[in-house]
C-alpha positions as CSV (number, residue, x, y, z in Angstrom):
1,X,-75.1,21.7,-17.1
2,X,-73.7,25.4,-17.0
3,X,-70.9,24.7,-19.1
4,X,-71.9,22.1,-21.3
5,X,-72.9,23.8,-24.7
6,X,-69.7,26.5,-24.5
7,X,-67.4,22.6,-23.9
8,X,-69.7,21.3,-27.0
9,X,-68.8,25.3,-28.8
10,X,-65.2,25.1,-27.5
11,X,-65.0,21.2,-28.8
12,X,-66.2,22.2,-32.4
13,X,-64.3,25.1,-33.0
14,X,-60.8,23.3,-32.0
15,X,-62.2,20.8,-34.7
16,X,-62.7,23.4,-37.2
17,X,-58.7,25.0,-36.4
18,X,-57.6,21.3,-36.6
19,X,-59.3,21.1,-40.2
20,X,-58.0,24.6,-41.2
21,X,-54.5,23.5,-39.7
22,X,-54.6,20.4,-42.0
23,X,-56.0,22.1,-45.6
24,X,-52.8,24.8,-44.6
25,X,-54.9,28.1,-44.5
26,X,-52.7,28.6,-40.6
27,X,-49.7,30.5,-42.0
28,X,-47.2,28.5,-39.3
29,X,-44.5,31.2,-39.8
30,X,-46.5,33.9,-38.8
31,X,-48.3,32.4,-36.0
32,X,-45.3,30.4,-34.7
33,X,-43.7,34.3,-33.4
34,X,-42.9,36.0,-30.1
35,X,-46.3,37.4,-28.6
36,X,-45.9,39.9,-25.5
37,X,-49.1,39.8,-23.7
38,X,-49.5,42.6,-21.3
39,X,-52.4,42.9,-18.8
40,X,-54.9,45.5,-19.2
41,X,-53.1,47.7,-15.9
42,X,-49.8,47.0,-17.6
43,X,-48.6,45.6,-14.4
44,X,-47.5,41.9,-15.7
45,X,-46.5,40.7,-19.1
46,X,-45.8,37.5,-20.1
47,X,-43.8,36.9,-22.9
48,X,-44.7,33.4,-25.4
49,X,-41.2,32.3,-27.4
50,X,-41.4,32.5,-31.0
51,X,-40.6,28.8,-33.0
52,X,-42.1,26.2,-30.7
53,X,-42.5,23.8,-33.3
54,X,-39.4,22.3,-35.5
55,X,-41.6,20.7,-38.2
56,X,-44.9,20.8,-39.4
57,X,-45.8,18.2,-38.7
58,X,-45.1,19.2,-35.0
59,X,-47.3,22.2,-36.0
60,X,-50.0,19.6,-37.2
61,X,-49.7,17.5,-33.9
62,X,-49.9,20.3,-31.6
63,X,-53.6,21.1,-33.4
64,X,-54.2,16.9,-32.5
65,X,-53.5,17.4,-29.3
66,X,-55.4,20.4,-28.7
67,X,-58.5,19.0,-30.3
68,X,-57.7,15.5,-27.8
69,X,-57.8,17.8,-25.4
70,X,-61.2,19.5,-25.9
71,X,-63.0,16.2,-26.5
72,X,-61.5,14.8,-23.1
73,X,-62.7,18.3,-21.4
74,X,-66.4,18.1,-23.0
75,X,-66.8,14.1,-22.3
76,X,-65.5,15.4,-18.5
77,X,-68.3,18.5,-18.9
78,X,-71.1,16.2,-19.8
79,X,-70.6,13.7,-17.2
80,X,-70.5,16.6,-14.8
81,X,-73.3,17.3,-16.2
82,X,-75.4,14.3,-15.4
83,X,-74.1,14.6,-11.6
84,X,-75.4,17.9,-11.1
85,X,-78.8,17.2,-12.2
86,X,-78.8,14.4,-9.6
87,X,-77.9,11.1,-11.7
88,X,-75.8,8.6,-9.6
89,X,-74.3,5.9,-11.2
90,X,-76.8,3.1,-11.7
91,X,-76.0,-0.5,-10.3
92,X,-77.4,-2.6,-11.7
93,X,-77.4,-1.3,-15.5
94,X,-80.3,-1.7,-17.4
95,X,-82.4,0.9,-18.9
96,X,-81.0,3.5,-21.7
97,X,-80.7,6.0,-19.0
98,X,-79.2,4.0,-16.9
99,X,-76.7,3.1,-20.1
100,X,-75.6,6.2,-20.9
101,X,-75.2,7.7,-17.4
102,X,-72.6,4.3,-17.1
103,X,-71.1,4.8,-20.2
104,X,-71.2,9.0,-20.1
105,X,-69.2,7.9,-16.9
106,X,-66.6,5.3,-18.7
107,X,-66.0,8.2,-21.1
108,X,-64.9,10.3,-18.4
109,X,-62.8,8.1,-16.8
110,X,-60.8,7.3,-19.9
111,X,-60.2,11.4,-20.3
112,X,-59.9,12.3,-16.5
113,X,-56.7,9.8,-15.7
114,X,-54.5,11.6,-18.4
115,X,-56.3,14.0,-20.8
116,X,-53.3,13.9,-22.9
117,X,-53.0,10.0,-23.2
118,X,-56.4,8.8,-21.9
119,X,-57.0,5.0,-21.7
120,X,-59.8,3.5,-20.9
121,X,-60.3,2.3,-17.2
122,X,-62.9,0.1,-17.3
123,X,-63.8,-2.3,-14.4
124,X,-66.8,-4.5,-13.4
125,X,-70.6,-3.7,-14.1
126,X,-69.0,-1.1,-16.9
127,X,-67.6,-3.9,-19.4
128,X,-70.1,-4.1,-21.4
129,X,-72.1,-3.3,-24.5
130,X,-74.2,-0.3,-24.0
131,X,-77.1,0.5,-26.0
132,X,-79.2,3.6,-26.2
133,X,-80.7,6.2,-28.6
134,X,-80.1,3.7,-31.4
135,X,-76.7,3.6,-30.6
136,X,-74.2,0.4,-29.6
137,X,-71.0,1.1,-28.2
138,X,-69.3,-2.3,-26.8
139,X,-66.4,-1.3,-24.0
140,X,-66.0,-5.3,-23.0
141,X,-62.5,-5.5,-23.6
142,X,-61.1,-1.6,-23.7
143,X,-59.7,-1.7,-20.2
144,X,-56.5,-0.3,-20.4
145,X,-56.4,0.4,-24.0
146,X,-55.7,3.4,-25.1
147,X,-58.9,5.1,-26.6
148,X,-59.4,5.6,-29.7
149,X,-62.8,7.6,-31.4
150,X,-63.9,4.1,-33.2
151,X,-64.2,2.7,-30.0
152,X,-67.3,4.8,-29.3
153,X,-68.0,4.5,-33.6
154,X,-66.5,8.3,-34.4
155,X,-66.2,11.3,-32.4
156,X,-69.1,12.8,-33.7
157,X,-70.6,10.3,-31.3
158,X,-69.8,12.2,-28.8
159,X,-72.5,15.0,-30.0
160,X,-75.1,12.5,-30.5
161,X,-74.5,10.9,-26.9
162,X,-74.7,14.7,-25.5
163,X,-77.9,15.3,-27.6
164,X,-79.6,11.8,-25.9
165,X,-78.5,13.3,-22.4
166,X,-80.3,16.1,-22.4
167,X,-82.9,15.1,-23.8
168,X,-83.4,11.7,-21.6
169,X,-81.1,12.8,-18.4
170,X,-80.4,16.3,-17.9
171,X,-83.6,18.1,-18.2
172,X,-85.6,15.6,-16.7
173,X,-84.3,15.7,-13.3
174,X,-84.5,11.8,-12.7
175,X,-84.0,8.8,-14.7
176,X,-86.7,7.7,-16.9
């Protein structure tokens, strides 16, 4: 759980440069220039090309796939999360614990095959309707489709399936 809020903090301020991207307060021109980084000895510089994106809307997409990204690294964060504080996957599936850890996990899976592109990889036990914290989320037939955030309602979802972990998983130190 070390890095779980600064993925949550990492997730929402992507979010808020995707938003800013979109209302066009990101001057493209001027961020879209050669940068020299140098290190702090001066030893190595690395030098970022100037005009990586033809369009805007390549501008736009590049903020999309960033914020993909992010959610793919926090859903990957939280269901490390729920590893380190001892939660195996549960089999059989029953209690709301036990349904979030599972679907914490399908999460996960989608993300951690291709972060860029992630599909959902959903076999078994996991295809299912999983219900927990007054939430439904029904992965039956999402194997191998590519995911989507109304698949899990909207991404805010994500937040409020973090918030039921550690309340219910990750400070308890067992399933309830």
């Amino acid at each position: 759980m070390h890095y779980l809020q600064t993925a949550f903090a990492q997730l929402h301020f992507v979010w808020k440069l995707y938003n800013y991207a979109l209302e066009g307060n990101i001057n493209r021109e001027e961020l879209d220039r050669e940068i020299t980084f140098k290190s702090e000895d001066g030893r190595q510089i690395f030098v970022l090309p100037g005009r990586i994106f033809e369009s805007h809307d390549d501008f736009i997409l590049a903020f999309e796939n960033n914020l993909s990204i992010t959610f793919g690294a926090a859903t990957i964060t939280l269901n490390r999360s729920r590893y380190e504080a001892g939660h195996d996957l549960p089999n059989p599936i029953e209690s709301e614990n036990e349904q979030c850890i599972a679907f914490v996990y399908q999460l996960r899976c989608a993300f951690a095959h291709d972060i860029s592109e992630p599909n959902w990889k959903i076999k078994g036990r996991f295809k299912r309707k999983y219900r927990f914290g007054g939430m439904e989320f029904d992965l039956t037939n999402l194997d191998g489709e590519r995911f989507a955030y109304c698949h899990i309602v909207g991404p805010e979802y994500l937040g409020f399936v973090k918030d039921f972990a550690v309340e219910h998983l990750l400070h308890s130190g067992k399933v309830r």
